[in-house]
C-alpha positions as CSV (number, residue, x, y, z in Angstrom):
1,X,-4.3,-49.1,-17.5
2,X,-2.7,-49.2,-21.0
3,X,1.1,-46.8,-21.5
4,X,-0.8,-45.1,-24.0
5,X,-4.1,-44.4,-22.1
6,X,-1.7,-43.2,-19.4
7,X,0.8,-41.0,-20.9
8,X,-2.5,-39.2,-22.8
9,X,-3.8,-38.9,-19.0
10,X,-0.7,-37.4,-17.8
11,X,-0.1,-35.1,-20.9
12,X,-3.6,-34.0,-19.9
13,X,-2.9,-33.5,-16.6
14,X,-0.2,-31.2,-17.5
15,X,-2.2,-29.4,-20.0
16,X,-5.1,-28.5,-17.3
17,X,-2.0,-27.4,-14.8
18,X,-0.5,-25.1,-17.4
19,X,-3.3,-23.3,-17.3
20,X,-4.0,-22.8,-13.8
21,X,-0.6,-21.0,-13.2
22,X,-1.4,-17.5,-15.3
23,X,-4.6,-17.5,-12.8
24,X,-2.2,-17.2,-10.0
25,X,-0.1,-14.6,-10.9
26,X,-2.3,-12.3,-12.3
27,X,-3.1,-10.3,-9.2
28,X,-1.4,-7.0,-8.2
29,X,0.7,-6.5,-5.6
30,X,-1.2,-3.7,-4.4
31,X,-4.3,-5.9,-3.9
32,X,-2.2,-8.5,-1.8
33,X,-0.2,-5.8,0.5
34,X,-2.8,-3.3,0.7
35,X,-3.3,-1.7,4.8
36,X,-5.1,0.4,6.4
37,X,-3.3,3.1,8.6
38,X,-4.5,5.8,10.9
39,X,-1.9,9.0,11.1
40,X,-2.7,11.5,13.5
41,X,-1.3,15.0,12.7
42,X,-0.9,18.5,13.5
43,X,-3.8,20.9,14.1
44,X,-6.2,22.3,11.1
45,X,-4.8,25.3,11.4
46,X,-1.1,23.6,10.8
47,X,-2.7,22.1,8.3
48,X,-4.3,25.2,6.2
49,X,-0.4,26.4,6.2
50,X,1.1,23.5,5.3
51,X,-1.3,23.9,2.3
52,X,-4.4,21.7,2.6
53,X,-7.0,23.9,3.0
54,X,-9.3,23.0,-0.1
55,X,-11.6,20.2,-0.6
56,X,-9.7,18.1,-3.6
57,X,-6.0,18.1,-2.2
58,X,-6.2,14.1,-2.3
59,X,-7.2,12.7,-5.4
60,X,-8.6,9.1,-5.8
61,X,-5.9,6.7,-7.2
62,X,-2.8,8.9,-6.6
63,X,-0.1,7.8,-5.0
64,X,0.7,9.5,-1.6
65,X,3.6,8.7,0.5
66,X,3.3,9.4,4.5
67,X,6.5,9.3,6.8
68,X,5.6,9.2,10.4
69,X,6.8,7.5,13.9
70,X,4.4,4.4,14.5
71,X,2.9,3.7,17.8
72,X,4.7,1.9,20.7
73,X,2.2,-0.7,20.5
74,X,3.4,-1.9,16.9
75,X,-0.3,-1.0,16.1
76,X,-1.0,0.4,12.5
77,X,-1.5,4.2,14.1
78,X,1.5,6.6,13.6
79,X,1.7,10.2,13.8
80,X,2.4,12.2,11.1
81,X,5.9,14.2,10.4
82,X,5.6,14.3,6.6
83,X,4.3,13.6,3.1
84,X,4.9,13.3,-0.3
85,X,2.5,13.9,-3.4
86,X,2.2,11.8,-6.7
87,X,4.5,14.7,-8.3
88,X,7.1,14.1,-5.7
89,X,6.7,17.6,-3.7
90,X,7.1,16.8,0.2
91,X,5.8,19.0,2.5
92,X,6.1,18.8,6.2
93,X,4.1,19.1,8.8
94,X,5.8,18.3,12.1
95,X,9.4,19.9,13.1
96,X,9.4,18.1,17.0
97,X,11.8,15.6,18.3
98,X,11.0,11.8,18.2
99,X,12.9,11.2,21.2
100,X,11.0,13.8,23.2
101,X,8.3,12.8,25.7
């Protein structure tokens, strides 16, 4: 192969390479870290005090933050102590001891 058919290979090579990289880092990191937990939590009447008694309190694409103590199995279940809306209010719903049996 000629220097000049090979360097225009090369060069091409690049080219094509260059534009593969903005297709792999395009993607959210939600989309890449996203789980699925299960929380238990207090009874629905605890609840209805605590203040989720209407249909609605969860909207669809706000951000919720749960705190809770994760099974002994490593598991993704965990029971709930608190949480915290998408304006930053926490409310919460369990007052127990961790430690406790």
């Amino acid at each position: 192969m000629r220097p000049m058919t090979r360097s225009m290979l090369g060069l091409g090579l690049a080219g094509l390479m260059t534009l593969a990289a903005p297709a792999l880092a395009h993607h959210a990191v939600q989309s890449e870290f996203d789980m699925t937990w299960v929380f238990e939590t207090a009874a629905p009447n605890g609840l209805r005090r605590a203040g989720f008694s209407q249909k609605g309190v969860f909207k669809i694409g706000e951000a919720y933050t749960f705190v809770g103590y994760q099974a002994r199995d490593g598991s993704r279940m965990a029971f709930l102590e608190s949480l915290a809306g998408p304006d930053g209010k926490t409310v919460k719903i369990w007052f127990g001891d961790p430690n406790a049996n």
